[in-house]
Structure formats: structure tokens, C-alpha cells
Residue frames as qw, qx, qy, qz and C-alpha x, y, z in Angstrom:
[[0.546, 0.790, 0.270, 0.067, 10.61, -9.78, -6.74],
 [0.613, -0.062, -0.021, 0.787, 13.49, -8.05, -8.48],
 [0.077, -0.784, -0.151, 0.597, 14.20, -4.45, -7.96],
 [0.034, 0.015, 0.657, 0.753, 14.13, -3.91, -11.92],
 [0.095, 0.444, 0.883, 0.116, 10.24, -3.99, -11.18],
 [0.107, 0.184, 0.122, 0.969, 8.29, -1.05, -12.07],
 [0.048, -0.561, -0.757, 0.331, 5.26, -0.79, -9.64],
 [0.191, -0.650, -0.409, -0.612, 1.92, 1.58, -10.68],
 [0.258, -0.271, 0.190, -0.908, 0.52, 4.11, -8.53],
 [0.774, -0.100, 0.044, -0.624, -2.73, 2.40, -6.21],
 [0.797, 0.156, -0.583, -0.023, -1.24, -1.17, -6.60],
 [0.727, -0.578, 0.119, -0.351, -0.98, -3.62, -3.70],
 [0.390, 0.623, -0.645, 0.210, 1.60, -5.37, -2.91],
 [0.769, -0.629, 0.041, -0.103, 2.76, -7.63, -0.01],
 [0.291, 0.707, -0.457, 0.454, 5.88, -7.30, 1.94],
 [0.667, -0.441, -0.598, 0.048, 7.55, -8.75, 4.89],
 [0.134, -0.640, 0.144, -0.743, 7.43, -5.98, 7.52],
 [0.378, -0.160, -0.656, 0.633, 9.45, -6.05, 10.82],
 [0.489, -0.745, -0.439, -0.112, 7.93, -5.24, 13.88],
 [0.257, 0.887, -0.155, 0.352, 8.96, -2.18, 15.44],
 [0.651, -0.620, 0.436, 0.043, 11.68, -4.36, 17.77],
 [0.590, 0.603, -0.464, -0.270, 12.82, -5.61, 14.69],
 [0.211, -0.282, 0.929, 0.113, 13.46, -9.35, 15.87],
 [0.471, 0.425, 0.772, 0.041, 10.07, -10.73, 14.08],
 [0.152, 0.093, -0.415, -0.892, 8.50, -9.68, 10.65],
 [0.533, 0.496, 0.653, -0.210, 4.89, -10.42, 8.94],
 [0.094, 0.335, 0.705, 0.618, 3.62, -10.57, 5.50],
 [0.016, -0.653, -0.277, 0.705, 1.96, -7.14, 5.43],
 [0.348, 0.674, 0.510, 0.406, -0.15, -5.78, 2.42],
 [0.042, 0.544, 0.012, -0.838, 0.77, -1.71, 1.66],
 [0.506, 0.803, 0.293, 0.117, -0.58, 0.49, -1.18],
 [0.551, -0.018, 0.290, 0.782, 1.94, 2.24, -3.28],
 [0.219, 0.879, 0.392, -0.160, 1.61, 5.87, -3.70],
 [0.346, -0.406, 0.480, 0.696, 4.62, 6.71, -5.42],
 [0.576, 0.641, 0.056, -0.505, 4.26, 7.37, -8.81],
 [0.934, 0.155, 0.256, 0.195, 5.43, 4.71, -11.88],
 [0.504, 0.757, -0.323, 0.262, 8.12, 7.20, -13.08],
 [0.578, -0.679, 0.338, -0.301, 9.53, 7.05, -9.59],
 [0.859, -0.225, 0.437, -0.146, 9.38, 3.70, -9.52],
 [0.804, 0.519, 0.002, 0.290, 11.12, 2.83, -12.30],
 [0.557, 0.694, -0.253, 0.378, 13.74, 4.97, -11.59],
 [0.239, -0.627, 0.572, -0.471, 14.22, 3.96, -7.87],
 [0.420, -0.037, -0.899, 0.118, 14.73, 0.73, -6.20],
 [0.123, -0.221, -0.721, 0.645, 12.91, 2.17, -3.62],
 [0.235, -0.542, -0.556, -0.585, 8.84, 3.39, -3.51],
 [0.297, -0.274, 0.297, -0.865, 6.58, 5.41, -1.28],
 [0.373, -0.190, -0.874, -0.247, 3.80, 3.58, 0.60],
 [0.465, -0.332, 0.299, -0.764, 1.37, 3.59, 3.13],
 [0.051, 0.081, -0.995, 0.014, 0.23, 0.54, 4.95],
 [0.599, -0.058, -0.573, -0.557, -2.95, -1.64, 4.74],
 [0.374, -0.034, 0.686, -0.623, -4.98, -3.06, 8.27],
 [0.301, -0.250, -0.826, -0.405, -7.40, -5.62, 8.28],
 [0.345, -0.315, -0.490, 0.736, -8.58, -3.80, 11.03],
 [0.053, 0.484, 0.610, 0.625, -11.53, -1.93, 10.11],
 [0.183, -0.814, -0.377, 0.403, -12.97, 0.44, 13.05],
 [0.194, 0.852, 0.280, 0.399, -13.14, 3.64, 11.86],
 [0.580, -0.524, 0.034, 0.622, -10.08, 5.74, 12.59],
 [0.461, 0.858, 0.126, -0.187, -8.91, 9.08, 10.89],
 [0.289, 0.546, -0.722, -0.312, -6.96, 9.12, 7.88],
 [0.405, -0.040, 0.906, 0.119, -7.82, 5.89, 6.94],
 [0.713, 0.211, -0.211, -0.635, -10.20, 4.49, 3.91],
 [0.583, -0.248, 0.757, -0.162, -11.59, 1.69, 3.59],
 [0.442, 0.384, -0.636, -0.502, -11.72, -0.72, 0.87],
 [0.789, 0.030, 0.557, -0.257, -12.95, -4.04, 0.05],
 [0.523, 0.200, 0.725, 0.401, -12.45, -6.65, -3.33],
 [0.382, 0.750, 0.539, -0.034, -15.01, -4.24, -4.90],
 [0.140, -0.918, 0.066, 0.366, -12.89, -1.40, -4.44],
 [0.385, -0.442, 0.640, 0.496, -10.07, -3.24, -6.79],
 [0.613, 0.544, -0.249, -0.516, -9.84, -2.91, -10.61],
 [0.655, 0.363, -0.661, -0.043, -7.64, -6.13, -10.08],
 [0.107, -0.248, 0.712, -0.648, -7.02, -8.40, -6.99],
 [0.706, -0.482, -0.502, -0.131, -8.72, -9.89, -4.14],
 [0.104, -0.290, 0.660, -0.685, -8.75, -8.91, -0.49],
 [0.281, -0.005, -0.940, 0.196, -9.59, -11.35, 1.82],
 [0.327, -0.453, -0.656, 0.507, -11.33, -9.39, 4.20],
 [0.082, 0.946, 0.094, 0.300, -12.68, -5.60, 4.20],
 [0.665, -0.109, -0.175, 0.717, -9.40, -3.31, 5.15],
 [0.256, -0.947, -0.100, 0.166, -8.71, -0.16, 5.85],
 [0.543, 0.652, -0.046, 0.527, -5.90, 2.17, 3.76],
 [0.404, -0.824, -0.141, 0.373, -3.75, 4.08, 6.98],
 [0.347, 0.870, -0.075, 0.342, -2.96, 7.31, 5.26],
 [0.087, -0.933, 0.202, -0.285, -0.83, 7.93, 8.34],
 [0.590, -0.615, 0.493, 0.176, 1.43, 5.42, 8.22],
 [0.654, 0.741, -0.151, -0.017, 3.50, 6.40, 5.51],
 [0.348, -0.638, 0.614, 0.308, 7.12, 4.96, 4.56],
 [0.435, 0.662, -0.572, -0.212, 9.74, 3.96, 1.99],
 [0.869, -0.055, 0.491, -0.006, 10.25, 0.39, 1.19],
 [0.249, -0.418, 0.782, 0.389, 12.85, -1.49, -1.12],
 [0.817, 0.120, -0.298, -0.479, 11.29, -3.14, -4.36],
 [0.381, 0.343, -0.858, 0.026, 13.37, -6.03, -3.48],
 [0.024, -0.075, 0.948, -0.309, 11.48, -6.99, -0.68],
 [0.571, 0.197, -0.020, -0.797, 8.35, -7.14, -2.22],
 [0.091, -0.279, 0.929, 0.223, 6.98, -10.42, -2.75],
 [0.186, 0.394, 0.851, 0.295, 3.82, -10.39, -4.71],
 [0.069, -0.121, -0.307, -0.941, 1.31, -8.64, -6.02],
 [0.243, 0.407, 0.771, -0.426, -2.04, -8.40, -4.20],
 [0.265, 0.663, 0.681, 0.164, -4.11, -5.83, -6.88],
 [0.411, 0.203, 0.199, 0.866, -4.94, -2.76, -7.90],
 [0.038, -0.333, -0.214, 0.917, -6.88, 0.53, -6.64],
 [0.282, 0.683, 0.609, 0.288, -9.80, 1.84, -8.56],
 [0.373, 0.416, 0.165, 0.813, -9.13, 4.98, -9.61],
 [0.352, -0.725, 0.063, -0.589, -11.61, 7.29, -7.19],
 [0.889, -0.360, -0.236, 0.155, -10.34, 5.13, -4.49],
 [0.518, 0.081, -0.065, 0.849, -6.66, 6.53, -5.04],
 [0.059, 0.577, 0.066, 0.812, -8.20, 9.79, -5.15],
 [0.712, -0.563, -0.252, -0.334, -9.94, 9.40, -1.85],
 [0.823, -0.182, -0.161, 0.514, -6.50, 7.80, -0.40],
 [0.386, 0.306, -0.064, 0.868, -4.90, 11.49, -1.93],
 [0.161, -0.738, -0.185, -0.628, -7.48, 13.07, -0.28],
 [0.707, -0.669, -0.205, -0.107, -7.23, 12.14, 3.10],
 [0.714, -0.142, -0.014, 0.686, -3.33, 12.39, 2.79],
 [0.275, 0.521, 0.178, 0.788, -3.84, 15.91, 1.58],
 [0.578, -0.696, -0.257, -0.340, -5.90, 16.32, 4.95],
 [0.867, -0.291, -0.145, 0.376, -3.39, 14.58, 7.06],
 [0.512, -0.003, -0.016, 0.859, -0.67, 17.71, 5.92]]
């Protein structure tokens, strides 16, 4: 996608995300908790990443298709508030969906826990 794209708060994304030896990558879904002024005015966004991996761990939420106002998730997932980083728009390469609003809030809560 180009970095001219202005990504929403709660929106999903997928990305390909090295591995932390950085000779392999995967196609990794994150959620975007930057805000859309941000975005717009950075090439770069906040994020937090996205596990199909569903045991019950803190900081995390879980979500499911239901949970999106747009979208589809394959599987039920799990939101890991506590792995949080900055990502390039450029290497974004699709849109997966979108948060439901108390969902984000639920995401802010547990990050508001986490600090």
C-alpha cells in the first residue's frame, strides 16, 4: 500500500513481520492504535500485534468476526496489548477490518492497565 494512506484508529491491517533474527518474515495481522490525525501526518503508525493464539494471557483481548464493524477473521484471536510497536505504512499490504468501537475501548483499557 502507499504511504499516502491514512489508516483509522481499531483497523486491521496485515503486514509482513520479520522474525526477531530477522532472516525470515510472515504475513502478520496488527491493530492500529494510533490515531487518524497521526496517521495522516506520518508514514509511520502505532500498533500492537494480533495472535491466533487464544489461551488466555494478560493484556490481551480477544476478538472474533463478531467483534468487527468490517472484516473477517479467520479464526478467534487475541489483541496483545503488550506487544506494542511502530510500523511503516508502506509495508502494509491489506486491509483485514475494523474494531467495534467498545472493543477499542477494552484494547485502551487493558493498555491503560499494562502502564
Amino acid at each position: 500500500m502507499r504511504s499516502g494512506i491514512a489508516f483509522e484508529q481499531g483497523e486491521i491491517v496485515l503486514v509482513q513481520f520479520p522474525f526477531t533474527n530477522l532472516t525470515l518474515s510472515k504475513k502478520r495481522p496488527v491493530l492500529i492504535l494510533s490515531t487518524a490525525i497521526h496517521n495522516k501526518r506520518s508514514l509511520d503508525f502505532v500498533c500492537c500485534g494480533i495472535t491466533s493464539n487464544i489461551k488466555s494471557v494478560t493484556h490481551s483481548v480477544l476478538i472474533q468476526t463478531k467483534d468487527l464493524t468490517e472484516g473477517f477473521l479467520p479464526k478467534p484471536s487475541r489483541v496483545k496489548v503488550d506487544t506494542i510497536f511502530t510500523l511503516e505504512k508502506s509495508i502494509v499490504i491489506r486491509r483485514l477490518g475494523k474494531i467495534r468501537p467498545n472493543v477499542l475501548e477494552r484494547v485502551r483499557k487493558e493498555l491503560f492497565d499494562l502502564f
